[in-house]
KEKE-3310 file (N, C-alpha, C; in steps of 0.2 Angstrom, whole numbers, plus 5000, padded with zeros to 4 digits):
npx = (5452:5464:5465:5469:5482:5486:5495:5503:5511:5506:5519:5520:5523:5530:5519:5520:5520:5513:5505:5494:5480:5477:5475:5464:5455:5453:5451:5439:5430:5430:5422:5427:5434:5444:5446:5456:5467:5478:5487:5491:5499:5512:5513:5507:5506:5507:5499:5506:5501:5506:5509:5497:5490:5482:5478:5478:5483:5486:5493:5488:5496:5498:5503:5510:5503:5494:5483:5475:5471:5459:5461:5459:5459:5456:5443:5445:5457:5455:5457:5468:5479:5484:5480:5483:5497:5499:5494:5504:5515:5513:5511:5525:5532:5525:5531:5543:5543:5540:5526:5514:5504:5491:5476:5458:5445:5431:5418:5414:5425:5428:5428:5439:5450:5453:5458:5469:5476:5469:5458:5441:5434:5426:5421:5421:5432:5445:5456:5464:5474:5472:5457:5454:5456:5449:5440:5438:5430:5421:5421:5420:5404:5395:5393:5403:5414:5425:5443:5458:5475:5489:5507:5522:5540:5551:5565)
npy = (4487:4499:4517:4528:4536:4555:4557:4547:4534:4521:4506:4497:4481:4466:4452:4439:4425:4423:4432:4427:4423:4437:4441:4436:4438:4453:4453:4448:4453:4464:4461:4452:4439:4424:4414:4403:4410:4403:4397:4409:4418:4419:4431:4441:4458:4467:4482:4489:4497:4505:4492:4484:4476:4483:4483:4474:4468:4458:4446:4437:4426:4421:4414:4426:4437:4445:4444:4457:4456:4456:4468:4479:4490:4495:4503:4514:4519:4521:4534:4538:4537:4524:4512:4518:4517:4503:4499:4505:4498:4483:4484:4487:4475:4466:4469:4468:4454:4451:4451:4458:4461:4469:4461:4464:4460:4468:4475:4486:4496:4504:4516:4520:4512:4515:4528:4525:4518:4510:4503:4499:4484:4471:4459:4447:4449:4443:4433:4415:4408:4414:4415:4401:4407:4408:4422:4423:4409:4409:4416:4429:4438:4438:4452:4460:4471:4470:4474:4480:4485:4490:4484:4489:4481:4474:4483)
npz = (4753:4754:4756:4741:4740:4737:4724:4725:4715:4707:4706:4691:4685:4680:4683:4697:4704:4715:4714:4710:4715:4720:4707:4701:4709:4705:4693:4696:4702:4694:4682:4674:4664:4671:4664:4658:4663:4673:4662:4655:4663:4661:4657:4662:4671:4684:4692:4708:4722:4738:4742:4738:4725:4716:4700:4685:4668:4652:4642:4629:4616:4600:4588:4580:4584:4596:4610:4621:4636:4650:4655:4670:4683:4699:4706:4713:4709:4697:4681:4686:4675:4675:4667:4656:4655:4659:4644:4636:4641:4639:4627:4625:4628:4619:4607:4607:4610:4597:4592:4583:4578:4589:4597:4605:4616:4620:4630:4637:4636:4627:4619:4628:4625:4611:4612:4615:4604:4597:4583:4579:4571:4559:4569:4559:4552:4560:4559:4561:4573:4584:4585:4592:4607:4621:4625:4613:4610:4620:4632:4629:4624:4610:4607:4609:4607:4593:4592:4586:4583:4576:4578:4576:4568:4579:4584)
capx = (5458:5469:5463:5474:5488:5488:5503:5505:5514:5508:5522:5519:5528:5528:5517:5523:5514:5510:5502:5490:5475:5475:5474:5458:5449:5452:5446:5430:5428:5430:5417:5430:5432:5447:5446:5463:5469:5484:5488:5494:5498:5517:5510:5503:5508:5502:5501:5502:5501:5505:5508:5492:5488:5478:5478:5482:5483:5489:5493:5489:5501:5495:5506:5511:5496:5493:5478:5477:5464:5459:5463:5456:5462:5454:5438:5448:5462:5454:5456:5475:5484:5485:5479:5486:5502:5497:5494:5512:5520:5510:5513:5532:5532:5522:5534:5549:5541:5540:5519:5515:5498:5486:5466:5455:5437:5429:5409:5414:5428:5429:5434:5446:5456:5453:5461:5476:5478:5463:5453:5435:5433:5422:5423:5422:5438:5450:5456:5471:5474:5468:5452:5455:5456:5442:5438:5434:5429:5415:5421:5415:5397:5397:5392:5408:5416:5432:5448:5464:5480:5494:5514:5531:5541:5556:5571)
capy = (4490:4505:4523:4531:4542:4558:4559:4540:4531:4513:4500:4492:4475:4458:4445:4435:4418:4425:4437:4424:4425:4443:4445:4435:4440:4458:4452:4445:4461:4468:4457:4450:4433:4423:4410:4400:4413:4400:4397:4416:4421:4421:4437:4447:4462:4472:4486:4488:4503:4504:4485:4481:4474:4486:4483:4469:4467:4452:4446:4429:4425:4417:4418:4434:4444:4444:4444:4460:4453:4456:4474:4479:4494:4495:4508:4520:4519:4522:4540:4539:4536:4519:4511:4520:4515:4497:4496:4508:4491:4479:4488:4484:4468:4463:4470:4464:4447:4450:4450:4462:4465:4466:4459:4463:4462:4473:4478:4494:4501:4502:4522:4520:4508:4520:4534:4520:4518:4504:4503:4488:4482:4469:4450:4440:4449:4439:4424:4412:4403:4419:4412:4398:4410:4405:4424:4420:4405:4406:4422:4436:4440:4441:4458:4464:4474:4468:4480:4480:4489:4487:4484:4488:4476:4475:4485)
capz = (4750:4759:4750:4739:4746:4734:4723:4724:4709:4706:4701:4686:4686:4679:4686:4701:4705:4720:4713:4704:4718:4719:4700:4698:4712:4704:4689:4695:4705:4689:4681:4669:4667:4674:4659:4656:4668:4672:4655:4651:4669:4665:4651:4663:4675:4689:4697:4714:4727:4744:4745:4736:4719:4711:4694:4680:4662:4652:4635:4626:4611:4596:4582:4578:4585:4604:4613:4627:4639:4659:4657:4675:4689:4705:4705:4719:4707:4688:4680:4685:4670:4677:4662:4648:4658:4657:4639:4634:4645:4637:4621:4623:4631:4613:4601:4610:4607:4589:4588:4575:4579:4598:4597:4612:4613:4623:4631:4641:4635:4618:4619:4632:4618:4603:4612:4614:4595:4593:4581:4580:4568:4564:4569:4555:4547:4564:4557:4562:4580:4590:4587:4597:4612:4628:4624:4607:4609:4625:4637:4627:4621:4602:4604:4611:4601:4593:4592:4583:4583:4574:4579:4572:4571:4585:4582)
cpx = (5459:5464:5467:5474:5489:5493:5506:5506:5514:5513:5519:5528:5527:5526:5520:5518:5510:5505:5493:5483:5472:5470:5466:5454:5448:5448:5438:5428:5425:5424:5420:5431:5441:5449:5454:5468:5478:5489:5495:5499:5507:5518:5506:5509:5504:5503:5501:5506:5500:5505:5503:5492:5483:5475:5482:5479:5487:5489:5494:5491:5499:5499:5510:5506:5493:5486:5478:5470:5465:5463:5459:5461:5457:5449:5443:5455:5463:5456:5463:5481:5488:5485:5481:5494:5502:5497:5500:5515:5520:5514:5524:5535:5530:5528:5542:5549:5539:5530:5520:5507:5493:5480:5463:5448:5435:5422:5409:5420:5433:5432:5439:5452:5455:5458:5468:5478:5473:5459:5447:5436:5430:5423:5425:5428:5445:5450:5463:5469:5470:5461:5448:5453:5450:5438:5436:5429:5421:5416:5419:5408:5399:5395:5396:5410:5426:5436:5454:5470:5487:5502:5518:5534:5548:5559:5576)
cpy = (4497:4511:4525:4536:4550:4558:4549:4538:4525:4512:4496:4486:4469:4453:4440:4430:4418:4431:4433:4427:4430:4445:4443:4437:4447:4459:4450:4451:4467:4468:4455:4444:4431:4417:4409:4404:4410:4399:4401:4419:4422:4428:4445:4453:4466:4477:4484:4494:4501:4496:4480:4479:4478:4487:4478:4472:4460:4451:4439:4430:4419:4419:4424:4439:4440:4447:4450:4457:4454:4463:4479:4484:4495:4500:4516:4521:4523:4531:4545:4539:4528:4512:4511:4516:4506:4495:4499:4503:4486:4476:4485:4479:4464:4464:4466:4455:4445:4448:4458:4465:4464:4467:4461:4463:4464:4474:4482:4499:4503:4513:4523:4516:4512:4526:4531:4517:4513:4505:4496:4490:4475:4460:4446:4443:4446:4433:4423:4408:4409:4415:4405:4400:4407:4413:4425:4416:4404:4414:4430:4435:4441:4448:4461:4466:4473:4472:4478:4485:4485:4487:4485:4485:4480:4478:4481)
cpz = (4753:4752:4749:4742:4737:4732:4721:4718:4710:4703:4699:4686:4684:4685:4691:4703:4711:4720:4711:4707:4717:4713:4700:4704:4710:4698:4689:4698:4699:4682:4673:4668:4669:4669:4658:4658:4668:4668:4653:4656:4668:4659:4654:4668:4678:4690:4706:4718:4734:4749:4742:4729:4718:4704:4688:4671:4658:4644:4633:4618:4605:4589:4581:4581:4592:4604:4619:4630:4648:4660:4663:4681:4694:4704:4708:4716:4698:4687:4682:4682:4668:4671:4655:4650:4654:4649:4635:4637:4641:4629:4619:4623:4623:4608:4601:4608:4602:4586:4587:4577:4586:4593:4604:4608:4620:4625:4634:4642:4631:4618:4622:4628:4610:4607:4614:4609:4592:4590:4582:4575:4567:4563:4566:4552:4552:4561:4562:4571:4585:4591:4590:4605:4617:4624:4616:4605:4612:4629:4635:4623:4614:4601:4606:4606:4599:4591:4590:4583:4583:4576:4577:4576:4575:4581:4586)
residu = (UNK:UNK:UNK:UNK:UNK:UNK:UNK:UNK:UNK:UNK:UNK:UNK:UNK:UNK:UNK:UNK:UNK:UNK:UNK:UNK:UNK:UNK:UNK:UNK:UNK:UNK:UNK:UNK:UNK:UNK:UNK:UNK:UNK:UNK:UNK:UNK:UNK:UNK:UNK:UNK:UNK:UNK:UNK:UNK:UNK:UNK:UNK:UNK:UNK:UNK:UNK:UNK:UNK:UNK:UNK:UNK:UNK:UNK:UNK:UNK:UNK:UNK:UNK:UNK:UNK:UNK:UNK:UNK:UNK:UNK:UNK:UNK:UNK:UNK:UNK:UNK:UNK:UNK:UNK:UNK:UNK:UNK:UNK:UNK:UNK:UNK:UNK:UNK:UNK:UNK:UNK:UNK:UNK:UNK:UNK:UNK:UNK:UNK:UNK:UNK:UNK:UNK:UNK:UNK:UNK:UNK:UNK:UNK:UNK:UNK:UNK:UNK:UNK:UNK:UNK:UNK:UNK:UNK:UNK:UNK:UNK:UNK:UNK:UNK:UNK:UNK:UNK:UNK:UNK:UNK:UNK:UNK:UNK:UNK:UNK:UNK:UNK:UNK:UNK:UNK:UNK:UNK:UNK:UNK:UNK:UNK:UNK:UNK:UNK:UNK:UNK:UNK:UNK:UNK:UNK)
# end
């Protein structure tokens, strides 16, 4: 992966099928899982700088209450705002779609989602289809920590 160019402004942008490979080998890089990946895949969005794919996020839909999951920025890219970005896109993509409230479950970045309006909270209070999800079901440790933050609905 090229070194950032000082000043550079990733585009954030919906997901392209051509994009699919990139994504998951950033997520395994990332040491996230790739899980039903395909599934969600027309939910996600990327950055990418310089021609490259440097960072995704993605949103599975369950109801009324979206899953944010595979939030992942490249190392030579983190501590750029790149992130909060992602989940301010995410954030509107969801509402737009009339869910009401985002779940994620987390093992490493449980403050970087609290200073994004998330609260944990704790597992056994998730009900409904969410828990279905692969990251529910098998892809997360039960000691991740799960997190909620709630939506207004569209205007």
């Amino acid at each position: 992966m090229k070194t950032p160019v000082a000043g550079e402004v990733p585009e954030i942008r919906p997901a392209r099928k051509t994009d699919f490979a990139a994504v998951a080998a950033l997520l395994e890089e990332a040491h996230l899982g790739a899980e039903e990946l395909s599934q969600h895949f027309e939910n996600f969005f990327v950055a990418e700088a310089g021609g490259q794919l440097i960072g995704a996020i993605g949103l599975e839909r369950y109801g009324t209450d979206g899953l944010l999951r595979s939030a992942a920025v490249a190392p030579q890219y983190q501590s750029r705002g790149i992130g909060r970005r992602f989940v301010g896109e995410l954030i509107t993509y969801a509402v737009q779609r009339g869910i009401t409230r985002l779940v994620l479950l987390t093992t490493t970045a449980e403050a970087f989602f609290t200073s994004n309006g998330f609260s944990r909270v704790d597992r056994g209070t998730i009900r409904g289809e969410i828990l279905n999800s692969a990251q529910f079901r098998y892809a997360c440790p039960a000691s991740a920590s799960v997190m909620v933050r709630a939506l207004p609905l569209p205007t």
